[in-house]
C-alpha positions in Angstrom: 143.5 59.8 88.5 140.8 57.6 87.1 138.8 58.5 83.8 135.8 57.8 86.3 136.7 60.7 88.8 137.9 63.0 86.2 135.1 62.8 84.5 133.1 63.3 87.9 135.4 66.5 88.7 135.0 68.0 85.3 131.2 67.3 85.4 131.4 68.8 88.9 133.2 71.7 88.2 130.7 72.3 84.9 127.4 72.3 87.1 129.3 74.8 89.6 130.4 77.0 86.9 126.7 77.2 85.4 125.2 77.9 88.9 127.3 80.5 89.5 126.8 82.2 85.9 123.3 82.2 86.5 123.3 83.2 89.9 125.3 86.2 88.7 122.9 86.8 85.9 120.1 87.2 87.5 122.0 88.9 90.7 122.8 91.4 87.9 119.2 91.7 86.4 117.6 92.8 90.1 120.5 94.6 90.5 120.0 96.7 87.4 116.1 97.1 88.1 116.9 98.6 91.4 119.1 101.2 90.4 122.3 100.9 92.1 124.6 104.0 93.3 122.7 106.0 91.2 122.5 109.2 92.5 120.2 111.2 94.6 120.2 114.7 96.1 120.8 115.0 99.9 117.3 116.1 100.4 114.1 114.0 98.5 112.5 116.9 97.0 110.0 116.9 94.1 110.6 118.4 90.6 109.7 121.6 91.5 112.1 121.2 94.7 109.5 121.0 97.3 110.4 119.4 100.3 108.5 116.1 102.2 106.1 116.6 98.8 104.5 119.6 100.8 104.0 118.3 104.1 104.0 120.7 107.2 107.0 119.1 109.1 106.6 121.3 112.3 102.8 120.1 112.0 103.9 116.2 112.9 105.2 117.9 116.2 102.4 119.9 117.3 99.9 118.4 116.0 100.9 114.9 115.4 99.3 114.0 112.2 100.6 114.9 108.3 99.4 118.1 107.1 99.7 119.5 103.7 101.7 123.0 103.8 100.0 126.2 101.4 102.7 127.6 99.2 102.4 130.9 101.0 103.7 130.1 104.1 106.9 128.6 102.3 110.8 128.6 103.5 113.8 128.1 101.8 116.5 126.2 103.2 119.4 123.7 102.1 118.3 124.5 98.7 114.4 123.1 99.1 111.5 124.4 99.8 109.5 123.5 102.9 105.6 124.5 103.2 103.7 124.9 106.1 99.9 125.3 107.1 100.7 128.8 108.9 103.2 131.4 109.3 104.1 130.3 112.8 105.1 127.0 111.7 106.9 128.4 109.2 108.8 130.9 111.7 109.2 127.7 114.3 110.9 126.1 111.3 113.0 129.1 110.4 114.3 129.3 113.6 115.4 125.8 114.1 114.9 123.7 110.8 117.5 120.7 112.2 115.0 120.0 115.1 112.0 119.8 112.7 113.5 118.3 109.6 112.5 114.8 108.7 115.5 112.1 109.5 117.8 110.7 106.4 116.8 113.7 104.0 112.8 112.9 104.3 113.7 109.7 102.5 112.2 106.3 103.6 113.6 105.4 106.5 113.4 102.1 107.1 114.6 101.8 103.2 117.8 103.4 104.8 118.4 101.2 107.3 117.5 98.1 104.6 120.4 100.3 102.4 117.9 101.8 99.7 116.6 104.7 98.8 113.2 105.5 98.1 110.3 108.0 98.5 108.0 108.5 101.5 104.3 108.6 101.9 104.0 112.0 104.1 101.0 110.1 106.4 103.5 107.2 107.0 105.3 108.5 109.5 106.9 108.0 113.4 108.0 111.1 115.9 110.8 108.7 118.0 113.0 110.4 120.7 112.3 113.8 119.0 112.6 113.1 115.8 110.5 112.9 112.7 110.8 109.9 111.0 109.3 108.8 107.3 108.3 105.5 105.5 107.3 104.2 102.0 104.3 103.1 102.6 101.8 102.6 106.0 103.1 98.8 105.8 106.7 100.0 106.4 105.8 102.3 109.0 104.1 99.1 111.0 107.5 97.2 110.4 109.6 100.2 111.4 107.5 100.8 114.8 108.4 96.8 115.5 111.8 97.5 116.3 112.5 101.3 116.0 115.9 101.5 118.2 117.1 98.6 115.6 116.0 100.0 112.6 117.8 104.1 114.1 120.4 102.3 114.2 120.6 100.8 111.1 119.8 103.4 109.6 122.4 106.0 110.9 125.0 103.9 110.6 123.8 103.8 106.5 123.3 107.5 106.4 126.7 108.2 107.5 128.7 105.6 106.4 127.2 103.9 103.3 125.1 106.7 101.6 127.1 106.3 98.4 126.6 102.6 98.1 122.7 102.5 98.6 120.6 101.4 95.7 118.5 104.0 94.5 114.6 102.8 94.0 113.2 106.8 93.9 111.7 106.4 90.2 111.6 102.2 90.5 109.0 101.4 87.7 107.4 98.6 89.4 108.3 98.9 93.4 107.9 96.7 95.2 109.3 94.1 93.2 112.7 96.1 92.9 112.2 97.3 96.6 113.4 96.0 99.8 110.0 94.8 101.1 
């Protein structure tokens, strides 16, 4: 081997090495911002373990807009509570929660199928096919009504088969720049 050519390997092999170091580095540095696998209850309740942050979920059925539940007309179930506008929502509820709950534990759904998770805005949301659907942010809910029947399944396949190695962006500091969008 020539000193020329060794010298060109070695120099080679130095330029790769610090690309890939800092390539890791700053992998490592979004990847820490973003929170991964840490973990999140099965439901995305709020600190006093209120469910969709109050919202009525049987009022996206009937009446198809977000409504914000009363405390009174409460229910308890999977270990959250879920507030509605009236007592008949909350008996519709009670007597079939899994056809009114919110998809992927009222988190962000399209921040499922992307492999994150992260909080909703109740008023961003899609009924598709029956069921109630929530995003991020009004934005996401635009890209998620794009393509829904990609981003379902996307999404289900995450929910059941990659929940515990989603990066967790609930209490991000400054979303969107750790986010997925």
């Amino acid at each position: 081997m020539s000193m020329l050519s060794t010298l060109t390997s070695r120099a080679a092999l130095v330029v790769y090495l610090s690309v890939t170091v800092v390539v890791a580095v700053v992998a490592g540095v979004f990847a820490y911002q973003a929170g991964p696998n840490q973990p999140y209850r099965t439901l995305n309740v709020t600190e006093n373990n209120v469910a969709i942050h109050g919202y009525d979920t049987v009022a996206y059925f009937t009446e198809n807009k977000a409504m914000k539940g009363d405390a009174e007309f409460q229910h308890d179930w999977r270990d959250a509570l879920w507030q509605f506008t009236s007592a008949t929502n909350r008996d519709l509820f009670a007597a079939n929660p899994d056809r009114y709950s919110p998809q992927y534990g009222g988190y962000c759904a399209l921040g499922i199928a992307a492999g994150e998770v992260s909080d909703v805005d109740p008023k961003a949301f899609t009924i598709q096919d029956g069921k109630l659907y929530l995003n991020k942010a009004i934005e996401f809910r635009k890209i998620w009504r794009e393509a829904p029947k990609s981003h379902v399944f996307m999404s289900d396949y995450n929910w059941e088969n990659n929940r515990r190695g989603m990066r967790n962006v609930l209490n991000c500091p400054n979303w969107p720049a750790c986010g997925y969008l």
